[in-house]
N, C-alpha and C positions, 0 to 999 in steps of 0.2 A: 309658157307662162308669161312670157314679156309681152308678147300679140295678147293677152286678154284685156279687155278694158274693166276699168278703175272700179265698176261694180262687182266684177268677178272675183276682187281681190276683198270686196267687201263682203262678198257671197262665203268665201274661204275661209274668211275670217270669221266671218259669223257660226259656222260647222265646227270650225274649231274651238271656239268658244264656248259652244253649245256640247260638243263635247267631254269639253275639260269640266262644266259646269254640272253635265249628267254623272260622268264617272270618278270626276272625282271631288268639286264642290259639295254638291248637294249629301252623296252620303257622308263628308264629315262634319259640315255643318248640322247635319241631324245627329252625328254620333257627338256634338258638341252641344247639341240644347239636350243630350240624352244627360252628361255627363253636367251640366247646371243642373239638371232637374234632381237628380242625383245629390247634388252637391248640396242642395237646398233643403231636400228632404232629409241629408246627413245633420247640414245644421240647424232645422228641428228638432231633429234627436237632441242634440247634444244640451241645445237649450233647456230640452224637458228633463233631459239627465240631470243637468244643473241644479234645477229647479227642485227633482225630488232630492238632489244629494242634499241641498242645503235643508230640505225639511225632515232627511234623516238625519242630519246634525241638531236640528234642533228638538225632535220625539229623543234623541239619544241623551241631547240635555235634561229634560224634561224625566226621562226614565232615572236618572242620576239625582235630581233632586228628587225624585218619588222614592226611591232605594232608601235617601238619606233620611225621609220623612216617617216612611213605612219602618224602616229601625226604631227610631224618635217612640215611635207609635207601639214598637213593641216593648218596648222597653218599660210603659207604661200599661198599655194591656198586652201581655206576652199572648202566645200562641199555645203555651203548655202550665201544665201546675204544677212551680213553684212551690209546695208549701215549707218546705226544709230552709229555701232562702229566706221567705218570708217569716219564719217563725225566728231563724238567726239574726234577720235585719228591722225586725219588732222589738226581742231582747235589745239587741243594743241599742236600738232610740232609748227603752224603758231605762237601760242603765244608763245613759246619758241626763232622761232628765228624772236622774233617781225615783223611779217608779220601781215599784214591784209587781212583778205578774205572777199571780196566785196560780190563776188556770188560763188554758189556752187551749181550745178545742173548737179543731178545726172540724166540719158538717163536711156535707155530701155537696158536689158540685149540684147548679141550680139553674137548668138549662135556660135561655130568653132564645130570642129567634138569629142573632147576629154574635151573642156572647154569650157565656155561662158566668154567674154570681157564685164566688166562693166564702163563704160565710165563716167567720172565725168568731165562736162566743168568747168572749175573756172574759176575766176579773182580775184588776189591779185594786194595791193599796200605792197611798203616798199624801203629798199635799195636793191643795189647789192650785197652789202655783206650778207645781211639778210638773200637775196630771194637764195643766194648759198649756205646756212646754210642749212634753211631749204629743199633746194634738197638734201642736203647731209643726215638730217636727215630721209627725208622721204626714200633715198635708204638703210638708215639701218633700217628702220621699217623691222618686222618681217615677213607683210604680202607685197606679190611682185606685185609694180607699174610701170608701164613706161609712159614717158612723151611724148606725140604728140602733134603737133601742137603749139607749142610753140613760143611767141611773148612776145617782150619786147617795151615799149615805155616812152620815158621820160614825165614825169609828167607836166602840165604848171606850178600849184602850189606847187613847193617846198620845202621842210621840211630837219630838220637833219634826220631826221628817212624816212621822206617816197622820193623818188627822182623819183623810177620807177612804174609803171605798166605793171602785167604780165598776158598776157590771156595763157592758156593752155587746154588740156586735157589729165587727169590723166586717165591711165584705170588700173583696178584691173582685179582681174581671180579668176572665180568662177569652181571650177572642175567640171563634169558633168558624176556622174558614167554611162557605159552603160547598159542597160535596162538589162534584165535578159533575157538568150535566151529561145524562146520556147519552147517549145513539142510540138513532133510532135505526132499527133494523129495518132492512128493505122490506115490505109486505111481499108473499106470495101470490099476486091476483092470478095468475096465472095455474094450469093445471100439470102437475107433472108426471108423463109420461112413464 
């Protein structure tokens, strides 16, 4: 090898190089743009993971003030009939603003397309002032009434307290969830053997 001249050594060199470059450069260099590529598409991921975590954190806020609303909401049109609370939480407006409930009869629920109307005929005695109390009270009750048919008549007998009579009907609102939709069955097009 001393007797070779100066190309020889560049010839040697170059095999050598070309070796180290085939077996063992080039396949780590590719198992290294495998492992970037890799890496990139890891943190993709992670980004999109992010992304949706934060918008399940915020559908999870969103369902939490819905919860809090949809309570709020039944609370005013309940999901079931009530009439035992309503007919106890009626008396006591009435004896609150010194009304008397003569009668109280409650009808047949009244179906609409998203709710049912439940209709309570009454007749109170009392004053005018009383019987406008207790409308006022009954409009801030929690749960929501509207007044129809509404008649007022003066009394023959008298009193400081009682002067009028009032016929009405109160209707409340029962929510009515709607039914769960079907399924639909697979069709048979086919013939069975």
């Amino acid at each position: 090898m001393k007797d070779w001249p100066w190309y020889g050594y560049v010839v040697v060199a170059v095999i050598i190089f070309s070796i180290f470059f085939l077996l063992y450069y080039r396949p780590k260099n590719n198992e290294l743009k495998n492992i970037r590529s890799e890496r990139i598409t890891t943190e993709n991921e992670v980004e999109k993971l992010k992304k949706k975590k934060e918008e399940l954190q915020e559908i999870e806020k969103q369902l939490i003030t819905m919860n809090i609303k949809l309570n709020q909401l039944e609370t005013i049109i309940p999901q079931k009939e009530e009439i035992d609370i309503i007919l106890r939480r009626i008396q006591e407006l009435a004896y609150d603003s010194r009304i008397n409930i003569i009668e109280f009869i409650p009808k047949s629920l009244i179906d609409k397309e998203y709710f049912s109307e439940k209709p309570i005929n009454m007749k109170t005695n009392g004053s005018y002032h009383n019987l406008a109390t207790f409308f006022n009270q009954l409009a801030n009750f929690a749960r929501l009434f509207t007044i129809e048919n509404f008649k007022i008549t003066a009394l023959r007998d008298q009193s400081d307290l009682s002067t009028i009579s009032a016929t009405l009907t109160a209707k409340t609102y029962i929510f009515k969830e709607p039914p769960p939709p079907e399924e639909k069955q697979p069709s048979n097009t086919g013939r069975n053997k």
